[in-house]
C-alpha positions as YAML, in Angstrom:
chain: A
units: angstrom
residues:
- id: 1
  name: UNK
  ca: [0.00, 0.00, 0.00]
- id: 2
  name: UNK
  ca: [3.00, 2.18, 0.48]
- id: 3
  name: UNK
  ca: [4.30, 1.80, -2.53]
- id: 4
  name: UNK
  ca: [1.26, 2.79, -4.38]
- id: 5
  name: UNK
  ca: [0.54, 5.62, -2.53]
- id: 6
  name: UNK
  ca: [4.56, 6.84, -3.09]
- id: 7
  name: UNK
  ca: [4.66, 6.52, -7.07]
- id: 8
  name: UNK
  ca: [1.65, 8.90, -8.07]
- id: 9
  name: UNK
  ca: [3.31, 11.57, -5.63]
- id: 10
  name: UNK
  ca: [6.74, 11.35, -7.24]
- id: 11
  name: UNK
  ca: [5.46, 11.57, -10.58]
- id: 12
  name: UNK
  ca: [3.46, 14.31, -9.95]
- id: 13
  name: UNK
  ca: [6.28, 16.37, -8.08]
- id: 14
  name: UNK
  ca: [8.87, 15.15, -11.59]
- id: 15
  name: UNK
  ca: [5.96, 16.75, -13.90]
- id: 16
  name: UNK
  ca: [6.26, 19.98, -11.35]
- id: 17
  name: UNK
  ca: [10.18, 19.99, -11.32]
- id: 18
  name: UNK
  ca: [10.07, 19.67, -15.27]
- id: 19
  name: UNK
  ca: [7.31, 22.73, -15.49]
- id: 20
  name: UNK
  ca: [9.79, 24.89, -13.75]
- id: 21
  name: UNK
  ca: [12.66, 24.00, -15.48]
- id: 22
  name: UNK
  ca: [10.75, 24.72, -18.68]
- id: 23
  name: UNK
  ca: [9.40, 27.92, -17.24]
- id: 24
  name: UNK
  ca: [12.78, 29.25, -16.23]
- id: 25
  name: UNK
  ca: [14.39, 28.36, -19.76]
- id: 26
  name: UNK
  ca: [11.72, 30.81, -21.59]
- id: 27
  name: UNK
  ca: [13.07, 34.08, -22.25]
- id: 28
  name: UNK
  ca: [10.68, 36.64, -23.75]
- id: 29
  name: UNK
  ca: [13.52, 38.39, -25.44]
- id: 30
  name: UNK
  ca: [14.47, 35.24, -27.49]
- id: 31
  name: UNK
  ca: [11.33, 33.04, -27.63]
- id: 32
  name: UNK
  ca: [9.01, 35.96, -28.70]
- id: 33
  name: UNK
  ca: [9.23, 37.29, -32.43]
- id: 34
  name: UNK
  ca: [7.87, 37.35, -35.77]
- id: 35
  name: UNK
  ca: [8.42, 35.80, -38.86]
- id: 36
  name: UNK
  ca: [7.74, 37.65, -42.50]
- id: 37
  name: UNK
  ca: [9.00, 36.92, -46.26]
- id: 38
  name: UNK
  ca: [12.13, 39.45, -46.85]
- id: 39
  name: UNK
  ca: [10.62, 40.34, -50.35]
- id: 40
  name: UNK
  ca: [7.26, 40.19, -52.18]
- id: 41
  name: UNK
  ca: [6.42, 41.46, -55.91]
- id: 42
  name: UNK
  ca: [2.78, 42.09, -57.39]
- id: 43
  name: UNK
  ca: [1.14, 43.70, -60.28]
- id: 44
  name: UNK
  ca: [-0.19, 47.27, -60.38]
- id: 45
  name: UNK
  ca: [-3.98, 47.10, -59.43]
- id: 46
  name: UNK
  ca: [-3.61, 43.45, -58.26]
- id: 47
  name: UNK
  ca: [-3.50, 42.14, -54.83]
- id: 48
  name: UNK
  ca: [-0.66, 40.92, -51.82]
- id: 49
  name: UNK
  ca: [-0.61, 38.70, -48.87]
- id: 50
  name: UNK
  ca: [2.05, 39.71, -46.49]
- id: 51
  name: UNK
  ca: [2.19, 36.17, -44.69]
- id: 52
  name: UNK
  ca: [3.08, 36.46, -41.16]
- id: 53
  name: UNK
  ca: [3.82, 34.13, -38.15]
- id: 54
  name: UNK
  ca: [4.25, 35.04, -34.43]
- id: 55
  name: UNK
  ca: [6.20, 33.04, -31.33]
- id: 56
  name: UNK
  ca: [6.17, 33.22, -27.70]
- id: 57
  name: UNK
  ca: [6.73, 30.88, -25.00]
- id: 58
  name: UNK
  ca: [4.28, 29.97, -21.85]
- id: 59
  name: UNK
  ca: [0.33, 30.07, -22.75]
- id: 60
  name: UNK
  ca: [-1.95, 32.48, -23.10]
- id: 61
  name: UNK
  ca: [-4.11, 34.51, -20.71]
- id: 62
  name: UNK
  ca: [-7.50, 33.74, -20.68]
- id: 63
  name: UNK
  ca: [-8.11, 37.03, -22.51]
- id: 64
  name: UNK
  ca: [-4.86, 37.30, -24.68]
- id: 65
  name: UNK
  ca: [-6.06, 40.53, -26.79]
- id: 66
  name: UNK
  ca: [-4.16, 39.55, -29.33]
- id: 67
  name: UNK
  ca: [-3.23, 42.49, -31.66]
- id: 68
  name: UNK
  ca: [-1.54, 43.08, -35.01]
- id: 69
  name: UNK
  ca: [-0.57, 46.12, -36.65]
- id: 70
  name: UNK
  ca: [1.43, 46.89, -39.63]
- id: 71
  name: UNK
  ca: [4.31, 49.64, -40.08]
- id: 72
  name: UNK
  ca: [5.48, 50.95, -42.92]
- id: 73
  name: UNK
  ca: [8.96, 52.18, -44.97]
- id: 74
  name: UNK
  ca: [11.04, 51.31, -41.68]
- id: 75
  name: UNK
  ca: [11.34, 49.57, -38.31]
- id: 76
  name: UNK
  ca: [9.79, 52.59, -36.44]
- id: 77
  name: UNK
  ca: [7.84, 53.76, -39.52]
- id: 78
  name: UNK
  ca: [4.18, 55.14, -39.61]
- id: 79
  name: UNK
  ca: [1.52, 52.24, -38.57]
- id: 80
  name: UNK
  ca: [-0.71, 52.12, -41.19]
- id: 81
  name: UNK
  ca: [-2.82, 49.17, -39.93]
- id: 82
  name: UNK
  ca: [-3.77, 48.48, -36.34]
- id: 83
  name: UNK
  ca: [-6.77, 45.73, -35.87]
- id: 84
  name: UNK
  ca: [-7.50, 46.63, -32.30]
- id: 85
  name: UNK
  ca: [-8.01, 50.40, -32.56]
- id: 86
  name: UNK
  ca: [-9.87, 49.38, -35.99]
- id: 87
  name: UNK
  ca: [-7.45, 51.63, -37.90]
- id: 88
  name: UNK
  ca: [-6.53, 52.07, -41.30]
- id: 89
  name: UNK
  ca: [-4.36, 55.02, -42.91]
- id: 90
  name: UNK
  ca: [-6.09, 56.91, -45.18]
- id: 91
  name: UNK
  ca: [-3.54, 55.73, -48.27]
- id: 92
  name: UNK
  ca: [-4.75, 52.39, -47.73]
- id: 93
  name: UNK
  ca: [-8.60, 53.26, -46.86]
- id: 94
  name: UNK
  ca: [-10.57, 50.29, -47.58]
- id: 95
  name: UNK
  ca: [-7.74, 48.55, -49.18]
- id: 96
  name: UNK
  ca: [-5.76, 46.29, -46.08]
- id: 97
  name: UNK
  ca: [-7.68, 42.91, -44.76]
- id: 98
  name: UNK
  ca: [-6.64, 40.87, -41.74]
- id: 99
  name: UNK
  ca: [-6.60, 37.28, -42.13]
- id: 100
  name: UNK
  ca: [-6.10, 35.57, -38.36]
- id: 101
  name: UNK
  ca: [-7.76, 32.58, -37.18]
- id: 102
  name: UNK
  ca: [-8.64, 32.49, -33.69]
- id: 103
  name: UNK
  ca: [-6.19, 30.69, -31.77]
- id: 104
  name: UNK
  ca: [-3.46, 30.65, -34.84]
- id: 105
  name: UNK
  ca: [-0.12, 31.90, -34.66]
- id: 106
  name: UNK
  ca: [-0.18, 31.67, -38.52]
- id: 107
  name: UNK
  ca: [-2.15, 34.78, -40.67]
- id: 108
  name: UNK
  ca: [-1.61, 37.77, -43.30]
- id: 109
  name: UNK
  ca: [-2.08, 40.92, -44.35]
- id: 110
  name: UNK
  ca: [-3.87, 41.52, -47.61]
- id: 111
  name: UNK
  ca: [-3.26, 44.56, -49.47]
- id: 112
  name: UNK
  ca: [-5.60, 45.40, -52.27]
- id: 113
  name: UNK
  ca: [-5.89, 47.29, -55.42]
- id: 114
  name: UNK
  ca: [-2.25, 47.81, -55.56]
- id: 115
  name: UNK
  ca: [-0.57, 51.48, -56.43]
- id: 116
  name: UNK
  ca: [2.93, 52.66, -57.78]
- id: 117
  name: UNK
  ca: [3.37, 54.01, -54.18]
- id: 118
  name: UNK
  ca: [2.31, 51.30, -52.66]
- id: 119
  name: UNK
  ca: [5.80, 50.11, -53.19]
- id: 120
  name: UNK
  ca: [8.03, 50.01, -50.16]
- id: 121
  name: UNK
  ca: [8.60, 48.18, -46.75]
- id: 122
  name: UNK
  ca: [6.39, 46.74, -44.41]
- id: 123
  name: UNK
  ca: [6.97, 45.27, -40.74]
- id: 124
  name: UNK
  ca: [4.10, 43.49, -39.12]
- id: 125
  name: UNK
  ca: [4.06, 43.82, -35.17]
- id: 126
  name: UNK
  ca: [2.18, 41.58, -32.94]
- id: 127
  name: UNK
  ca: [0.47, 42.29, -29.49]
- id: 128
  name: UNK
  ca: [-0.61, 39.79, -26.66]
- id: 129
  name: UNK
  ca: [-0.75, 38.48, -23.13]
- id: 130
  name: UNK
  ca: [0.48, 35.52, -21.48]
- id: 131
  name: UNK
  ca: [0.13, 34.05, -17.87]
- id: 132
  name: UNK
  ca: [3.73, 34.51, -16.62]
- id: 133
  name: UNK
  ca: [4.93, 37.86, -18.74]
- id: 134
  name: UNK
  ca: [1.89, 39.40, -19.21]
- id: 135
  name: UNK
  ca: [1.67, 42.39, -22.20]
- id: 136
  name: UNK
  ca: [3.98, 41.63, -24.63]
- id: 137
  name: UNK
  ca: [4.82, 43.10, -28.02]
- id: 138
  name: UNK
  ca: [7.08, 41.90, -30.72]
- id: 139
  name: UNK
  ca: [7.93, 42.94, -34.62]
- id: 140
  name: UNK
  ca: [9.64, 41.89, -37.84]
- id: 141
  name: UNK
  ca: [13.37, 43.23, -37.68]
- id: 142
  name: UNK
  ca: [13.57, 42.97, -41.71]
- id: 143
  name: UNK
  ca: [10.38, 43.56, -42.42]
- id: 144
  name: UNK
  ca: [8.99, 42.49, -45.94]
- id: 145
  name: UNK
  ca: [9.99, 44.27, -49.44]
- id: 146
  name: UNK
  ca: [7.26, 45.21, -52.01]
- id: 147
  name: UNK
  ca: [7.78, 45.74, -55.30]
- id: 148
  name: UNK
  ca: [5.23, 46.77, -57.54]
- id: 149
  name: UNK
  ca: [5.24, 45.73, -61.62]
- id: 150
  name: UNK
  ca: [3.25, 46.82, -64.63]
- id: 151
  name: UNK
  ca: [0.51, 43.72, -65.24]
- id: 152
  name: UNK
  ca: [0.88, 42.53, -68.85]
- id: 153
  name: UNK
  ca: [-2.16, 43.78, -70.70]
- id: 154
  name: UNK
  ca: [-4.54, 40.82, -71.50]
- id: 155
  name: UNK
  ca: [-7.39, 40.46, -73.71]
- id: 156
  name: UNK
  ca: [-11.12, 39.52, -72.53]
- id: 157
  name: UNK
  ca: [-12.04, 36.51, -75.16]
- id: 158
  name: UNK
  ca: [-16.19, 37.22, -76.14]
- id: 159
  name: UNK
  ca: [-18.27, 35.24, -78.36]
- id: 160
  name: UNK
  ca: [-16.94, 35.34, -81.56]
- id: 161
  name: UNK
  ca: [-18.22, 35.12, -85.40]
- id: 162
  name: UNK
  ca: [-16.77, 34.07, -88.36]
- id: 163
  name: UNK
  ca: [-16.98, 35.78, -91.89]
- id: 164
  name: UNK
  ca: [-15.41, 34.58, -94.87]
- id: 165
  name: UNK
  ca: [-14.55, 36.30, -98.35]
- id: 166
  name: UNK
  ca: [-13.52, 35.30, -101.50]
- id: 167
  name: UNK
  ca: [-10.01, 35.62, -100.73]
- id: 168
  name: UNK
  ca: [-9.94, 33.01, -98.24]
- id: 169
  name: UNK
  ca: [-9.51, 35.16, -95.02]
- id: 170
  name: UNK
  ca: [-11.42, 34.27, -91.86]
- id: 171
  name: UNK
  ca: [-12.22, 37.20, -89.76]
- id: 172
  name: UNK
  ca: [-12.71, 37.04, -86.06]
- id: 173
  name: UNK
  ca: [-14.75, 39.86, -85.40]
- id: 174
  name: UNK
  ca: [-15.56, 39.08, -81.62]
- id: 175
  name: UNK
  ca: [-11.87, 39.76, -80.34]
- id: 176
  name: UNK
  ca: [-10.59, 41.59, -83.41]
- id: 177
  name: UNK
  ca: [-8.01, 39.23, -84.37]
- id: 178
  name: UNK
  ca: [-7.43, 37.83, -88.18]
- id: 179
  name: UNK
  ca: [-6.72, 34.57, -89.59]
- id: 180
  name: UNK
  ca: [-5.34, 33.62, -93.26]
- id: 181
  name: UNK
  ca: [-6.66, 31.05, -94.37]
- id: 182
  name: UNK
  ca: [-5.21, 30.24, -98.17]
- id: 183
  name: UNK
  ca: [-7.08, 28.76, -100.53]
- id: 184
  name: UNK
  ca: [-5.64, 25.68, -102.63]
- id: 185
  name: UNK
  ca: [-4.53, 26.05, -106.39]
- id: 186
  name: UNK
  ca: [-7.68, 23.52, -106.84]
- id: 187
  name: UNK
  ca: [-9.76, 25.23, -105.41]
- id: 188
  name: UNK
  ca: [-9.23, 28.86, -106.69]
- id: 189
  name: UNK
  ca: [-9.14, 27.03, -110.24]
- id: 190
  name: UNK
  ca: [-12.58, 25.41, -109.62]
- id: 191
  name: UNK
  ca: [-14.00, 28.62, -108.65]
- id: 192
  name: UNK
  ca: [-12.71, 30.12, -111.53]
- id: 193
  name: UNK
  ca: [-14.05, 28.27, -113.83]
- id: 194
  name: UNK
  ca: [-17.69, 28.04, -112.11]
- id: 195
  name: UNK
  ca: [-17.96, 31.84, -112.47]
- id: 196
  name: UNK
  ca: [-16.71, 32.02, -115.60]
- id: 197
  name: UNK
  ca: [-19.22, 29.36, -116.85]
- id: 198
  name: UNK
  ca: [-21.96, 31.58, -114.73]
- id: 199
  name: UNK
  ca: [-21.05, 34.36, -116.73]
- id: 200
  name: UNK
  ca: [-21.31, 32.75, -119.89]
- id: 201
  name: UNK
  ca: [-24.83, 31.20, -119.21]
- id: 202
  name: UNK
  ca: [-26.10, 34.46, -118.27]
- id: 203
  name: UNK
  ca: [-24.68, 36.60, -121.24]
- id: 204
  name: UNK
  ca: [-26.41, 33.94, -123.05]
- id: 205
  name: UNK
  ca: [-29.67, 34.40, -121.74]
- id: 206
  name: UNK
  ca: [-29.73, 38.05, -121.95]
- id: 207
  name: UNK
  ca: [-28.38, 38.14, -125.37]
- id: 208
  name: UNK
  ca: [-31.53, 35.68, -126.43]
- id: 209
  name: UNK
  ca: [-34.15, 37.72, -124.34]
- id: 210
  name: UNK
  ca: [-33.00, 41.13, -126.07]
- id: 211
  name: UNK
  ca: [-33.42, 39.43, -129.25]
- id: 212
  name: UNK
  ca: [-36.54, 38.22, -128.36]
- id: 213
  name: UNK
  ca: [-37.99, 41.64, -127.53]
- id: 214
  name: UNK
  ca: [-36.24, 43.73, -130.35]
- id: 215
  name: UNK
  ca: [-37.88, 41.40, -133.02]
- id: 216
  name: UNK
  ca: [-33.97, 40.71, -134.40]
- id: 217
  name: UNK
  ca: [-33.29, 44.19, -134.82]
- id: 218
  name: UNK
  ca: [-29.17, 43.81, -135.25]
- id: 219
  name: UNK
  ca: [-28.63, 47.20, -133.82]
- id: 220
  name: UNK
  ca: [-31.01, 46.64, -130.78]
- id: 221
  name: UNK
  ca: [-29.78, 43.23, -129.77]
- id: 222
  name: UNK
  ca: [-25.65, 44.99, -130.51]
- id: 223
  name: UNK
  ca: [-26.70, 47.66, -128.10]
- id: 224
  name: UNK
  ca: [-27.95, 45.85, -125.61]
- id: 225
  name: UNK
  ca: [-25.71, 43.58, -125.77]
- id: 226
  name: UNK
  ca: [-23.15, 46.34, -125.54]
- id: 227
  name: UNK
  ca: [-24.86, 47.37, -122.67]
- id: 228
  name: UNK
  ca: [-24.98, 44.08, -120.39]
- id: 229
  name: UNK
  ca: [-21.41, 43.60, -120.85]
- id: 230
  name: UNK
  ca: [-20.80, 47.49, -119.10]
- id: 231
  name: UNK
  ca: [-19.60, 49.40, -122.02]
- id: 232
  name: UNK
  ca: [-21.50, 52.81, -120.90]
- id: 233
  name: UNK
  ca: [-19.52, 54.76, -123.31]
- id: 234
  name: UNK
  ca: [-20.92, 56.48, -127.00]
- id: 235
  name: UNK
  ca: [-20.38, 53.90, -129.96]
- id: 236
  name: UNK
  ca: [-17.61, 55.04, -131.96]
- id: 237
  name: UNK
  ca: [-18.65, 56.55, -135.48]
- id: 238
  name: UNK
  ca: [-16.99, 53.81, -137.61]
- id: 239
  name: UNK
  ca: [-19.41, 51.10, -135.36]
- id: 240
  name: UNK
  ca: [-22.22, 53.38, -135.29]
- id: 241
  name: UNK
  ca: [-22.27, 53.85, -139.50]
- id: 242
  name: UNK
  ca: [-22.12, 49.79, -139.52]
- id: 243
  name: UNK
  ca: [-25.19, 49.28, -137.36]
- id: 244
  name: UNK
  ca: [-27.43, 52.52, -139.49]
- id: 245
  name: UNK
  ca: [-26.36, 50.90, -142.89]
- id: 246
  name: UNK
  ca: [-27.21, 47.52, -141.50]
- id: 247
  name: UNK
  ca: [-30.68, 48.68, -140.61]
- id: 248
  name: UNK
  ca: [-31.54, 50.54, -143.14]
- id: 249
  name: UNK
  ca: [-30.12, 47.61, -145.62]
- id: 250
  name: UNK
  ca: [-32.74, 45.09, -143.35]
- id: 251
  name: UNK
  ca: [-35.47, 47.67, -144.02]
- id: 252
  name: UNK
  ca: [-34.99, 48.05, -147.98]
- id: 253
  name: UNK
  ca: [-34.99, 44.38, -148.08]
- id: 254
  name: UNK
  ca: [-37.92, 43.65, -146.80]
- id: 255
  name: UNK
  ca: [-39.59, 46.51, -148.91]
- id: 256
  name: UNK
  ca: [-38.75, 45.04, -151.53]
- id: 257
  name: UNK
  ca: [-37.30, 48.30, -152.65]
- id: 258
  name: UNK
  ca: [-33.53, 47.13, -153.47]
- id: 259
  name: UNK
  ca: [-35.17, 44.31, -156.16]
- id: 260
  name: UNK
  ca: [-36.78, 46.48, -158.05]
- id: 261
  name: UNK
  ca: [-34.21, 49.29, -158.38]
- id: 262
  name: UNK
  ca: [-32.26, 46.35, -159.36]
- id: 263
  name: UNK
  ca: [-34.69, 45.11, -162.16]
- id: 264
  name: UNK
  ca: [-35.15, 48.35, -163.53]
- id: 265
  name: UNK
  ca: [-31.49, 48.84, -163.79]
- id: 266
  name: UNK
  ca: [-31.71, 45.77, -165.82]
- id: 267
  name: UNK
  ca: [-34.61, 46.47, -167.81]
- id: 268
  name: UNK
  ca: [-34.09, 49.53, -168.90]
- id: 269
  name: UNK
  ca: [-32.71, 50.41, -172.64]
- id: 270
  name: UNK
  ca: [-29.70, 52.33, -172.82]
- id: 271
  name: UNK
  ca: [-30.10, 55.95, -173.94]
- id: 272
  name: UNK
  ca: [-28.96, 56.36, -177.60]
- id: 273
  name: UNK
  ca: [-25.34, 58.34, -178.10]
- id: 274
  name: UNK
  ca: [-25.68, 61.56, -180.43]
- id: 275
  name: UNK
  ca: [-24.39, 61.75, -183.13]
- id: 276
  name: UNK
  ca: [-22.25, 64.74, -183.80]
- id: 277
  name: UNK
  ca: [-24.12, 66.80, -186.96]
- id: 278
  name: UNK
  ca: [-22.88, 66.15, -190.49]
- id: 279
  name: UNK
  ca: [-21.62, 69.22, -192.19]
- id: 280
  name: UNK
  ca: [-22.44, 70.40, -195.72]
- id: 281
  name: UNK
  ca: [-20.10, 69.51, -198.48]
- id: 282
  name: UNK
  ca: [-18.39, 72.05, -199.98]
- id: 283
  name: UNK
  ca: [-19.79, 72.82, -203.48]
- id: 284
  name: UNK
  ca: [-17.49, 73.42, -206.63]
...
């Protein structure tokens, strides 16, 4: 019964001696501080996380009040962030979000909407209490370098639609971009030769209606014809006097008119040649 009673107590006073020894070995000045990256880059009008993690030694008070602000440009530079006294500079109004879990020693710092200015050194500081030291406050020695970039400029794809010419180029008129597209030799000869045989077909077709509706008047159907090919110019004289004496030859034809000149020219007698008037012989 001894012996059972002894070996709780001596384990109990070990765990106590061990407590103490831990206890004495914590030194606030070397077991407290804050961790930070050195450097950090981001795009102009994009967004940071200044990642941050915080050490101490012994545990917390039952109402740590944990704080963390942020400093700027040096080690005892401006605080533009403080989460306890709900404070934010006016540069970064609206602009700086804390990320802390309750009970984490792990968080960041987001910066948004970044600026040219915005460019420069920050050094996150950390506030809180603990059961043996009470209030304590420690902060980044280095502190964390931002650099700020110009954001390559990107283009929003929309829908797009496709319109093709003769030519073989595809244009992408949604994001304003162009694509060649070349046609093959077989192709561009096969389309050649389709239009060329449309062409013919319909020259055909109006040269048969205009004769139709001129009655086969040569000079109608010529100038019409004249006219569906695009010739919008006068006729020259020499054409013009071929298509009047064609017309008018058409006309006397079918009046009859040139036969008959031509039979009288064969009918008729020939006139009789004078004879020059005799002259008197002289008398003896």
């Amino acid at each position: 019964m001894g012996l059972s009673l002894l070996l709780p107590l001596l384990l109990l006073l070990l765990l106590t001696t061990l407590q103490a020894g831990n206890s004495a070995r914590c030194d606030p000045k070397m077991d407290f501080r804050m961790d930070q990256p050195e450097h950090l880059s981001a795009p102009k009008g994009g967004t940071v996380h200044i990642n941050f993690t915080f050490y101490y030694c012994g545990a917390l008070a039952k109402d740590p009040r944990v704080s963390i602000a942020l400093r700027r440009t040096h080690f005892h530079g401006e605080v533009i962030y403080n989460s306890t006294r709900h404070f934010v500079h006016e540069d970064y109004k609206d602009r700086i979000i804390l990320n802390l879990p309750e009970g984490q020693k792990s968080g960041f710092l987001q910066i948004l909407n970044l600026r040219e200015e915005d460019e420069n050194m920050y050094f996150c500081r950390v506030q809180l209490k603990t059961q043996r030291f009470g209030l304590q406050s420690v902060q980044s020695i280095l502190g964390t370098k931002l650099t700020i970039y110009l954001a390559p400029k990107t283009t929003t794809k929309g829908p797009t639609s496709t319109v093709t010419t003769t030519t073989g180029l595809s244009v992408l008129e949604g994001n304003r971009t162009s694509v060649s597209l070349p046609l093959s030799v077989e192709a561009v000869v096969k389309v050649a030769l389709t239009i060329a045989v449309l062409k013919t077909v319909i020259l055909g077709l109006t040269l048969y209606l205009r004769w139709k509706t001129s009655k086969g008047d040569p000079s109608k159907i010529l100038r019409r014809s004249m006219r569906t090919l695009g010739f919008k110019a006068k006729l020259q004289s020499g054409s013009q006097l071929l298509i009047t004496t064609l017309a008018r030859h058409r006309r006397l034809r079918s009046q009859g008119v040139w036969k008959a000149t031509k039979d009288c020219r064969e009918t008729e007698p020939s006139a009789p040649v004078p004879s020059p008037p005799s002259q008197p012989c002289p008398q003896e």
